[in-house]
ZABAKOL-442179 format. One record per residue: residue in three letters; y, z negated, x negated of N, C-alpha, C in turn. Coordinates in pm, whole numbers, padded with zeros to 5 digits, always signed. Layout:
ALAYZXYZXYZX...
***
This chain:
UNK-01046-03525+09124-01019-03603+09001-01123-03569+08897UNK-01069-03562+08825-01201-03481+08682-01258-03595+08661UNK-01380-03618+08592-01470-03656+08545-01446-03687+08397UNK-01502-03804+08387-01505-03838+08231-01551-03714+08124UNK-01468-03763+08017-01505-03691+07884-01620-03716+07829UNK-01713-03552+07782-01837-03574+07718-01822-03629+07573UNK-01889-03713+07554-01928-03821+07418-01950-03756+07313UNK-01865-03744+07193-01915-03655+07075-02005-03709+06989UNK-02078-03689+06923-02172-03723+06881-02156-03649+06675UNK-02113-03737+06621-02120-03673+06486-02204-03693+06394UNK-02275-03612+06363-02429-03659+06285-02318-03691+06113UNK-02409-03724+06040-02367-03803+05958-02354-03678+05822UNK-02289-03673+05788-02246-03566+05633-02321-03555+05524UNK-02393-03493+05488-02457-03461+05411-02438-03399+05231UNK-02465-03458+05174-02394-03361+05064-02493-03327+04966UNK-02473-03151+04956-02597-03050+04935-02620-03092+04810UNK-02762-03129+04761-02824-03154+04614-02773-03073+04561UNK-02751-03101+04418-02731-03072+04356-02860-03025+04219UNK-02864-02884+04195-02975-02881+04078-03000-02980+03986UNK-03159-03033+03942-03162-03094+03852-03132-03034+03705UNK-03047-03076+03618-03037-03011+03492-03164-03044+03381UNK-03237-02956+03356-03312-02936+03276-03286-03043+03135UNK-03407-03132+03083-03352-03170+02964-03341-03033+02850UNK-03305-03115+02747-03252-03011+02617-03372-03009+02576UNK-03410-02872+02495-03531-02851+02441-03488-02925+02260UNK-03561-02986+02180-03542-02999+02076-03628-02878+01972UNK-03522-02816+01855-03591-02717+01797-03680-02759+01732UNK-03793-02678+01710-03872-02766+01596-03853-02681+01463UNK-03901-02765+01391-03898-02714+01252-03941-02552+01195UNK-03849-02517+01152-03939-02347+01112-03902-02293+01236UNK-03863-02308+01361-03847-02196+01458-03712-02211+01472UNK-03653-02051+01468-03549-01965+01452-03526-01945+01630UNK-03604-01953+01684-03620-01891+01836-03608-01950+01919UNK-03567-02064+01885-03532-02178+02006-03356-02208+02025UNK-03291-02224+02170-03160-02191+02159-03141-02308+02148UNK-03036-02377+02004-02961-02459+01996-02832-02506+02091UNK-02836-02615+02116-02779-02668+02246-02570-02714+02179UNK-02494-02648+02225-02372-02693+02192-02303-02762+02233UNK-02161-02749+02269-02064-02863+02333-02067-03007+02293UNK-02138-03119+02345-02121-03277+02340-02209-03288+02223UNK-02324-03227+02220-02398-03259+02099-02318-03202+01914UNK-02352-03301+01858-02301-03281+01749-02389-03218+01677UNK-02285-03110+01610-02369-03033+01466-02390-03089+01393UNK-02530-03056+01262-02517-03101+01170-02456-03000+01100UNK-02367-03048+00984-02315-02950+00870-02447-02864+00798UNK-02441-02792+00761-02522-02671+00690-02480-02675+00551UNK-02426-02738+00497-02416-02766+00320-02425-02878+00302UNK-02424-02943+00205-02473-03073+00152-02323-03124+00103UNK-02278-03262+00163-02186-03295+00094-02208-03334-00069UNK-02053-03316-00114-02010-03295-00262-02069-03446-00362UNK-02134-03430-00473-02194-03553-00511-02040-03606-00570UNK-02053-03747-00578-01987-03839-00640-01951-03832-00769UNK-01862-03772-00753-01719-03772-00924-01718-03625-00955UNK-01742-03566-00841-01732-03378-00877-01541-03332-00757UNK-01531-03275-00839-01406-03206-00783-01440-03118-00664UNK-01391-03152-00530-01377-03040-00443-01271-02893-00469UNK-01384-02797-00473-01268-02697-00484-01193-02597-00344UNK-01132-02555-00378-01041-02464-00256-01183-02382-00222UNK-01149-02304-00071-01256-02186-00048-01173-02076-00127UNK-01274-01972-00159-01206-01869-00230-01193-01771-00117UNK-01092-01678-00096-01038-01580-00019-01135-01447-00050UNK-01207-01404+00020-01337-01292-00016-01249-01173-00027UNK-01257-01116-00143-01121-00966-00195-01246-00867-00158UNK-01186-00758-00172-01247-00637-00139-01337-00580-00266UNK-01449-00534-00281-01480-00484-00406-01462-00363-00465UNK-01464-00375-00617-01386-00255-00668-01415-00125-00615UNK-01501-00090-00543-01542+00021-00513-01470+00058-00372UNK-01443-00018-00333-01378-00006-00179-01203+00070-00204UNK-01213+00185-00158-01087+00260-00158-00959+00197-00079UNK-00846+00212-00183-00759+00141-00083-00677+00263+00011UNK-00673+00382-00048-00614+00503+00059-00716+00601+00038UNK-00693+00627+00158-00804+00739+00174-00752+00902+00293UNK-00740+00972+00244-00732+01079+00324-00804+01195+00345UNK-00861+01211+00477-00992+01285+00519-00958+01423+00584UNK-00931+01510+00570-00901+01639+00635-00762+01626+00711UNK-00646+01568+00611-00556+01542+00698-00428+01677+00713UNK-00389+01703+00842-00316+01826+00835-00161+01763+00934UNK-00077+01810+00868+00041+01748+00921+00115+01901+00953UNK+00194+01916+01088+00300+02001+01099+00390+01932+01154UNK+00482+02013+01210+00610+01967+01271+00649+02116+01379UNK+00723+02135+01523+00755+02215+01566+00883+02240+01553UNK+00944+02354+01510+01060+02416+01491+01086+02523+01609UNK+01240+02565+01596+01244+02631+01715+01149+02805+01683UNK+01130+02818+01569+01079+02955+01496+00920+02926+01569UNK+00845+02812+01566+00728+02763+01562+00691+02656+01510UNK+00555+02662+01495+00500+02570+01409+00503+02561+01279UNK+00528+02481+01177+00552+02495+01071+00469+02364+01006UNK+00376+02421+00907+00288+02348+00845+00340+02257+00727UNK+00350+02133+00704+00380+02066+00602+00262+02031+00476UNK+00145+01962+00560+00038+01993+00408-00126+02013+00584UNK-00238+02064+00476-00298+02176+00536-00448+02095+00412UNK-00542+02022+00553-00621+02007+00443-00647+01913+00326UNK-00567+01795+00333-00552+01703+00241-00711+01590+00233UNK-00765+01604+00127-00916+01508+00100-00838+01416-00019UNK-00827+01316+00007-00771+01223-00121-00811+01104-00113UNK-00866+01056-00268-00957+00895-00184-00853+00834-00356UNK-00808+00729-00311-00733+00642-00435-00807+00481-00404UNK-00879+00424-00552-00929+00330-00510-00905+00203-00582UNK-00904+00081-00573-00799-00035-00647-00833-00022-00812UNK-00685-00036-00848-00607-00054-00985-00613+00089-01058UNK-00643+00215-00968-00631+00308-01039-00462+00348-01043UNK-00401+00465-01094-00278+00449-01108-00269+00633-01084UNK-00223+00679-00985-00190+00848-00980-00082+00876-00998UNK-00059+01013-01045+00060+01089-01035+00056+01168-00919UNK+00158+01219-00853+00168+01328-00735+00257+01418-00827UNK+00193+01533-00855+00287+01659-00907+00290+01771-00809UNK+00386+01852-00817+00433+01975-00734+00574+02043-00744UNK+00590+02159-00712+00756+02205-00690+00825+02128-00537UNK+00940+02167-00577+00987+02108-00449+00981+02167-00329UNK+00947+02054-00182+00879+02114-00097+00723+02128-00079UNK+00662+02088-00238+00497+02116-00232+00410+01972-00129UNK+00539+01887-00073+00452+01810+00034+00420+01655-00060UNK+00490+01647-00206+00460+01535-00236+00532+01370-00188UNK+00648+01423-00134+00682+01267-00063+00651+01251+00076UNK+00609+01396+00135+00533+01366+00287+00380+01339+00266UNK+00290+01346+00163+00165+01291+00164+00179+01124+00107UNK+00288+01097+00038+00359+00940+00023+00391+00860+00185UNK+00464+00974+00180+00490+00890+00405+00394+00845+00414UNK+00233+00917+00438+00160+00882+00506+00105+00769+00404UNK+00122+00741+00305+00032+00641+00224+00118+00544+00263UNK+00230+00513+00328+00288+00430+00333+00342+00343+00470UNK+00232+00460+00555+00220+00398+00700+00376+00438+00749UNK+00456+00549+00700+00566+00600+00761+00544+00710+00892UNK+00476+00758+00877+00407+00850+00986+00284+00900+00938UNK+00260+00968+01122+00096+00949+01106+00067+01118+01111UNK-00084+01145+01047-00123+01289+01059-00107+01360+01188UNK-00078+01496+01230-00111+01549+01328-00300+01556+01351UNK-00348+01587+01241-00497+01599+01230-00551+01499+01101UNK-00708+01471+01137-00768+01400+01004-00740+01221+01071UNK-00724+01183+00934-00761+01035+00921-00688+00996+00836UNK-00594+00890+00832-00567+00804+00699-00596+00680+00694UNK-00657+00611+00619-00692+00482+00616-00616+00381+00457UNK-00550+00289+00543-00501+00201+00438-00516+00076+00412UNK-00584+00055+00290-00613-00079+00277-00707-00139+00367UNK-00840-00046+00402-00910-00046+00514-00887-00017+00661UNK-00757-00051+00664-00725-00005+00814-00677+00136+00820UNK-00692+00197+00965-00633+00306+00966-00556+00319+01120UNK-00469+00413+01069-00376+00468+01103-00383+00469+01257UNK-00306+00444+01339-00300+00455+01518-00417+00374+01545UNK-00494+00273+01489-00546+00153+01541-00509+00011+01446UNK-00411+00014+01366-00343-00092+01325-00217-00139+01380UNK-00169-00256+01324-00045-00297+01308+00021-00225+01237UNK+00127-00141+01253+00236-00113+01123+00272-00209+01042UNK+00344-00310+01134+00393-00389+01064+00352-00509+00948UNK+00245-00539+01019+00152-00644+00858+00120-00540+00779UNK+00072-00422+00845-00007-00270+00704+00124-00251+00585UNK+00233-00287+00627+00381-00184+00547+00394-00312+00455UNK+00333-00459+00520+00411-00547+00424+00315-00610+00343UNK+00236-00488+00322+00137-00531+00221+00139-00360+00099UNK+00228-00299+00105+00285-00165+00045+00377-00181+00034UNK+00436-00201-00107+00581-00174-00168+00605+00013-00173UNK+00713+00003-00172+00788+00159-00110+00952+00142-00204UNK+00863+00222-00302+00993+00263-00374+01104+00387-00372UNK+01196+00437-00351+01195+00574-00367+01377+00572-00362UNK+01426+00657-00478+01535+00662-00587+01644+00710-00446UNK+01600+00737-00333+01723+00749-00217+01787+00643-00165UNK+01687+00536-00168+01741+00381-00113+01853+00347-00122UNK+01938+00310-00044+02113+00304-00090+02052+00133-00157UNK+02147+00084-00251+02192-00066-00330+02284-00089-00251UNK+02330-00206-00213+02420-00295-00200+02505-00304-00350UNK+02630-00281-00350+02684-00301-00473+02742-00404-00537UNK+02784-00489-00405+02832-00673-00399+02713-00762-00461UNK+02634-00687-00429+02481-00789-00435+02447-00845-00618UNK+02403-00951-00687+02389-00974-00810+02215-00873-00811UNK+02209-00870-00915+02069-00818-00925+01979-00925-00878UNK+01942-01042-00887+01839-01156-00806+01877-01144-00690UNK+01977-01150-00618+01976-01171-00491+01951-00996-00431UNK+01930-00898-00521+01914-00805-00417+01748-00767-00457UNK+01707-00829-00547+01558-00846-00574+01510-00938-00439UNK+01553-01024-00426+01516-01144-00346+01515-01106-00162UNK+01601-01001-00165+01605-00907-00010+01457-00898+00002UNK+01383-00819-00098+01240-00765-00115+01155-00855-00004UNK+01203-00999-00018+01098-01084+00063+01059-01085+00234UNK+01202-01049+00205+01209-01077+00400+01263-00893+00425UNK+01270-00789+00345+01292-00696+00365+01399-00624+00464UNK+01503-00713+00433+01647-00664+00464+01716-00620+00393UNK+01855-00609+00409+01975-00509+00291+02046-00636+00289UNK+02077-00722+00374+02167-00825+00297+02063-00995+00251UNK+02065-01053+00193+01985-01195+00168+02018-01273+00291UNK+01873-01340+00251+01911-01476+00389+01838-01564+00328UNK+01947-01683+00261+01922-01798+00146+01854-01900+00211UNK+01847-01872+00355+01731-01988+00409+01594-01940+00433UNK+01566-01851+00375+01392-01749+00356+01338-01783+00281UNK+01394-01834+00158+01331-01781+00019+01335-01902-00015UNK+01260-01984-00083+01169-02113-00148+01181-02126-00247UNK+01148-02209-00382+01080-02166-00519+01036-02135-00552UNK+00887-02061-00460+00799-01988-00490+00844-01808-00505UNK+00943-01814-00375+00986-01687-00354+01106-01643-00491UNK+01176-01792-00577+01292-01743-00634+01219-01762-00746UNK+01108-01764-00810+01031-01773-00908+00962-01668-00905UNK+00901-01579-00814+00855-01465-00835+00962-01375-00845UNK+01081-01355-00771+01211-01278-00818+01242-01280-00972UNK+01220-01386-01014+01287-01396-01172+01197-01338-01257UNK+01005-01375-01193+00908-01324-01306+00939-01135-01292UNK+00959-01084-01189+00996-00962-01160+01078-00875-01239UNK+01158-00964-01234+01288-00909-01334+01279-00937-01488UNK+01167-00986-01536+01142-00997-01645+01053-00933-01671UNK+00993-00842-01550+00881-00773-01600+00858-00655-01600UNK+01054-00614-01498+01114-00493-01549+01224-00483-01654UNK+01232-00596-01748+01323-00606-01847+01459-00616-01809UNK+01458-00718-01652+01622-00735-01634+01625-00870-01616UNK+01565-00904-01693+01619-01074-01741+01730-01131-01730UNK+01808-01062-01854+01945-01074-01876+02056-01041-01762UNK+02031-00936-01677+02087-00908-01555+02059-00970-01446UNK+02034-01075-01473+02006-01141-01309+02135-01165-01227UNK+02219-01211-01296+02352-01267-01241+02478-01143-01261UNK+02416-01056-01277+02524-00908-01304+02541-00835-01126UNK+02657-00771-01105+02646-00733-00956+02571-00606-01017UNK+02510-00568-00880+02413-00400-00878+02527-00257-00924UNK+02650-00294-00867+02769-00248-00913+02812-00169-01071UNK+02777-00290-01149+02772-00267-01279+02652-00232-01372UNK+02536-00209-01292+02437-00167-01363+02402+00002-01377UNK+02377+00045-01423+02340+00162-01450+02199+00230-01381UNK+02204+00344-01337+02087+00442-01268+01912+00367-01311UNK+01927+00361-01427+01818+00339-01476+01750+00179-01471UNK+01852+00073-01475+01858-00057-01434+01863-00108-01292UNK+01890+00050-01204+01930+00038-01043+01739+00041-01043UNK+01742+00155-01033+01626+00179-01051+01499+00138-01070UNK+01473+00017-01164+01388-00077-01236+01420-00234-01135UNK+01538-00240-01073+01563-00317-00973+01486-00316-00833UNK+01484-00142-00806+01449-00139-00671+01278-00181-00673UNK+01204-00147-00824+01063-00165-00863+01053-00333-00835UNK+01156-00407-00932+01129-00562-00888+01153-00640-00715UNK+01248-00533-00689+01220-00613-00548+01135-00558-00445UNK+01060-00478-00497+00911-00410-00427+00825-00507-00453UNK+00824-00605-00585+00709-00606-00642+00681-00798-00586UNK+00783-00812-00543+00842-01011-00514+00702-00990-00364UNK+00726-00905-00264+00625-00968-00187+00488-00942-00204UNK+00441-00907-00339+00312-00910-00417+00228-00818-00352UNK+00248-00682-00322+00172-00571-00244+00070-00531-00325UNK-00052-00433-00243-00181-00422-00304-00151-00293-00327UNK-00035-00201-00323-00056-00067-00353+00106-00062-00376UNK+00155-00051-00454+00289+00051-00469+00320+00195-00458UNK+00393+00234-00428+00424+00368-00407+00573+00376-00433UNK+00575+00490-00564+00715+00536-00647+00731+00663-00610UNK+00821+00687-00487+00868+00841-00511+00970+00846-00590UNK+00971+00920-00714+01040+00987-00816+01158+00861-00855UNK+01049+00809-00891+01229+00624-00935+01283+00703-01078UNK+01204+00837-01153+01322+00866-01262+01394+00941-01210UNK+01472+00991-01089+01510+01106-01061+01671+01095-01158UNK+01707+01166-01159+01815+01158-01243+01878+01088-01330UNK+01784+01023-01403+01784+00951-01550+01760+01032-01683UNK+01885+00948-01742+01889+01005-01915+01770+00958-01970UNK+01763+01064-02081+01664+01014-02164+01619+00855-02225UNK+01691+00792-02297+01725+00624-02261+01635+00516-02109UNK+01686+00587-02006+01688+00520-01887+01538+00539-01895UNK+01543+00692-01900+01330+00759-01852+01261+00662-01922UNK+01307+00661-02069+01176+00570-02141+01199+00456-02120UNK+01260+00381-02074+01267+00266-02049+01216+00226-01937UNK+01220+00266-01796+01159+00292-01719+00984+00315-01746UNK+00939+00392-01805+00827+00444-01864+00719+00318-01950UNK+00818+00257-02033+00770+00150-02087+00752+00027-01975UNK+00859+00011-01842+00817-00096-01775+00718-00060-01702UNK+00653+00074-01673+00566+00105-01574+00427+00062-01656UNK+00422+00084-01769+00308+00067-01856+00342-00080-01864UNK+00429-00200-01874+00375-00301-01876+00366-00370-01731UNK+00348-00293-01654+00317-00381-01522+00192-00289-01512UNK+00151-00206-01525+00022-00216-01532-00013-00294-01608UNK-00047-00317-01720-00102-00409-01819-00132-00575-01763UNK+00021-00563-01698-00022-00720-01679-00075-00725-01503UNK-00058-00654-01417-00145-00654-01334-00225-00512-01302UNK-00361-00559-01351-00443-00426-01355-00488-00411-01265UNK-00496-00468-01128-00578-00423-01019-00437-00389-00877UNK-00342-00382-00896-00202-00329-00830-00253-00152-00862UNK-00266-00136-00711-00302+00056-00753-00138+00046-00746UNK-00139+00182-00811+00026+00274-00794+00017+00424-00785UNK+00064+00525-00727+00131+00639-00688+00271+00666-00744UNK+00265+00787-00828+00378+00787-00893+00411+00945-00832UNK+00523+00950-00780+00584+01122-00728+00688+01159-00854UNK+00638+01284-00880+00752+01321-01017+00745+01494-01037UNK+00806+01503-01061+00816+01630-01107+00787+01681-01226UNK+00791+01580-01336+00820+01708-01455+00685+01539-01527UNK+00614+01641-01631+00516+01583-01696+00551+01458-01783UNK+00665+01492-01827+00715+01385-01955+00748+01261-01882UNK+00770+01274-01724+00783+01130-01670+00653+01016-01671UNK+00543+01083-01702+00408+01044-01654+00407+00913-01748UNK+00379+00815-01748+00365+00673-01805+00222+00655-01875UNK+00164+00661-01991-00004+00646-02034-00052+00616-01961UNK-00041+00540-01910-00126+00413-01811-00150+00506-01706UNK-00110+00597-01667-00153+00638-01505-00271+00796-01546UNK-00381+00748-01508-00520+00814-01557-00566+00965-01454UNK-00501+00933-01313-00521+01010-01210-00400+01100-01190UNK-00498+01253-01141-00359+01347-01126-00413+01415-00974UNK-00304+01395-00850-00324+01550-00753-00184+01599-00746UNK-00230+01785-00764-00131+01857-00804-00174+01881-00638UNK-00010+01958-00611+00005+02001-00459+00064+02158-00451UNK+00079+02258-00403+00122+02357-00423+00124+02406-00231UNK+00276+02392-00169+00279+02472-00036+00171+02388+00054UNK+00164+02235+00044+00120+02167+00082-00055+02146+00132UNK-00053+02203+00036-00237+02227-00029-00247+02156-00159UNK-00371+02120-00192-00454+02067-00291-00481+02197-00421UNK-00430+02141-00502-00428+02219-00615-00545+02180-00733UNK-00565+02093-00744-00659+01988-00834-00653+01861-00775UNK-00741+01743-00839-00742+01650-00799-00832+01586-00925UNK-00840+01451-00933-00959+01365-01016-00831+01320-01159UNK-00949+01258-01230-00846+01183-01360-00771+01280-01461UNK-00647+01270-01484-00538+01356-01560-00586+01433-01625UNK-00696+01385-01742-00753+01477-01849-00815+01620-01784UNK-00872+01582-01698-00935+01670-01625-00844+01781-01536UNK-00714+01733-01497-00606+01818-01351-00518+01864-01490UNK-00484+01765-01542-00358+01827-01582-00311+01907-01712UNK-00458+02040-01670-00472+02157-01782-00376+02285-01752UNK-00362+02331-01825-00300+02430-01831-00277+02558-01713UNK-00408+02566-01675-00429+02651-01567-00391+02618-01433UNK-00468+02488-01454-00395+02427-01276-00263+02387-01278UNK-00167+02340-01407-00049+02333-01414+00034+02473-01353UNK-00030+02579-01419+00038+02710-01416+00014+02764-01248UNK-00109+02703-01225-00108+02771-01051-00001+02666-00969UNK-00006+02527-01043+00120+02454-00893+00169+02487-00931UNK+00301+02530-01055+00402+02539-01027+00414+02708-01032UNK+00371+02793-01071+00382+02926-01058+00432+02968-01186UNK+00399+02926-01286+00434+02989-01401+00340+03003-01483UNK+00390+03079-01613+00264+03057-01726+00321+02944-01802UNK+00214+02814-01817+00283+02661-01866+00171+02648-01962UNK+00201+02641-02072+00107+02544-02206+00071+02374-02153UNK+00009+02298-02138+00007+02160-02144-00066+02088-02240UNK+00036+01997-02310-00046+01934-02443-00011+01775-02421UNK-00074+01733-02484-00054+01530-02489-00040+01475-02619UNK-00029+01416-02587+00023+01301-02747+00047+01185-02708UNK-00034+01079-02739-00058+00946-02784-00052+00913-02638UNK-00119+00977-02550-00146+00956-02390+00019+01045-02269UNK+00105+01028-02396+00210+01120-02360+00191+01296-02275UNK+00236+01328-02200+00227+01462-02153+00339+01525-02142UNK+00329+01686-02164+00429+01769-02187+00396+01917-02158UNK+00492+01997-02100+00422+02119-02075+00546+02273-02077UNK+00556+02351-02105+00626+02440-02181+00598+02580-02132UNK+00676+02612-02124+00639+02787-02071+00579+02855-02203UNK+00483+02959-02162+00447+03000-02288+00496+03180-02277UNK+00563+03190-02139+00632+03363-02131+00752+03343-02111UNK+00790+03458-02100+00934+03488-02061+00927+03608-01964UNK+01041+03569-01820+01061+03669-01769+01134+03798-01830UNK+01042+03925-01745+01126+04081-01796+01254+04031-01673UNK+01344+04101-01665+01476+04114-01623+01459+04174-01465UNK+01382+04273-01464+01316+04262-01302+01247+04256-01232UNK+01187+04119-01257+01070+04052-01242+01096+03949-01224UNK+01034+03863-01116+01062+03731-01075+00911+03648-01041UNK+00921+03490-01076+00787+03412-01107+00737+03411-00916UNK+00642+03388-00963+00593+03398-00811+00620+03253-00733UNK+00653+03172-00774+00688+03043-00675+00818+03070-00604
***
């Protein structure tokens, strides 16, 4: 018969100290070097509240200073592979554009001026180099906040033809092809209208896109670029196939939106000199997707460097900030210009 069970014996539970927590050191006066204690203890504020019968104002939003470039391109080289090879698009691009200045892009066609626009516009990125926009650059940003702070104009854009001119201004906001009337606010249908008054289509607000003309299409696609209030515009060629009429009219709205907002940089792509608007001070000529000149108009857009982008012999003269430029030879009969 077994024997009784041995007696357990349970000593009593213990529970392991716990570290004493150190009190808080208090800083003293004048020393920088002592660590301020956070969490439960309360801060004091670091400004002095507002005296009695003074207006609190808003914080102000810290802008960039004038000197700070808003595009910048550093040795940038772009190709593409074809089944022939490699095929170079531009080769070498140094371009620094910095707020409220206003450029032209000149060249023949093909000289690489709406593919050095791509890249200002966060459409694609260099094979080589750097582009930086609006401080950020390229393959370490967002596309998408970078693009919706760049209006992107350019005379291929199909119109909606159903659309009134406000409501296809008013797309601009939310950046679709058809409206969506639950987006847009008073703030949003009040900047649509100042828009259109500040491309001189006032009167056309309530007209379909249908019935407007190239040059009014045109000055449309500028106002509904301009509704989500971007820090850089970019115009590839908005006169492209406009009458004389349309050009200057066009021409005159480009000069008053500079005027009334002078720190909006802009990029203007064009071909022919007489499109150039006073207001735009900066010229880079492009030739076979190289740098031809560069720096403020007076300076690029002489005679000589005219005559090397486009390959001719070209006179260039100005008038009343106006530009114009003219062959000054004539081809012999079997002989052909070198472009």
């Amino acid at each position: 018969m077994p024997g009784p069970l041995p007696r357990i014996v349970r000593w009593p539970h213990r529970r392991p100290s716990r570290p004493r927590r150190p009190a808080p050191r208090t800083a003293r006066t004048g020393s920088a070097d002592l660590p301020q204690r956070t969490g439960a203890v309360r801060q004091t504020p670091t400004t002095a509240p507002p005296r009695p019968g003074t207006r609190k104002t808003a914080p102000v939003e810290p802008t960039a200073p004038a000197s700070e470039p808003v595009l910048r391109l550093a040795a940038v080289d772009l190709w593409r592979h074809t089944p022939r090879g490699r095929h170079t698009l531009l080769s070498g691009i140094d371009w620094e554009v910095r707020r409220g200045e206003r450029w032209a892009l000149l060249g023949h066609n093909g000289a690489g001026k709406s593919t050095v626009l791509s890249l200002a516009g966060a459409v694609r990125h260099p094979s080589s180099g750097t582009v930086d926009i609006l401080g950020r650059r390229l393959g370490r940003s967002d596309l998408r906040e970078l693009r919706a702070e760049v209006g992107h104009v350019s005379a291929a854009t199909r119109v909606p033809e159903r659309l009134t001119v406000r409501d296809y201004v008013l797309t601009g906001i939310t950046g679709t092809v058809q409206p969506l009337p639950g987006r847009y606010g008073q703030a949003e249908r009040k900047r649509a209208l100042e828009s259109l008054e500040l491309m001189g289509l006032g009167p056309l607000a309530e007209q379909e896109m249908l019935l407007c003309s190239q040059g009014e299409q045109s000055r449309a696609r500028i106002a509904r670029a301009l509704v989500p209030q971007p820090r850089l515009l970019l115009l590839d060629e908005p006169g492209a196939a406009l009458d004389l009429p349309s050009r200057e009219q066009l021409i005159d709205a480009l000069d008053t939106l500079a005027a009334e907002q002078p720190d909006l940089t802009m990029v203007l792509v064009t071909h022919h000199l007489e499109e150039l608007p006073a207001s735009f001070g900066h010229a880079l000529l492009l030739r076979r997707g190289c740098t031809v000149a560069r720096g403020t108009a007076v300076a690029t857009l002489t005679s000589d460097h005219l005559s090397t982008c486009f390959g001719l012999p070209l006179e260039v003269s100005r008038q009343d900030g106006r530009w114009q430029a003219r062959l000054t030879a004539r081809r012999r009969p079997d002989a052909r210009w070198s472009l």
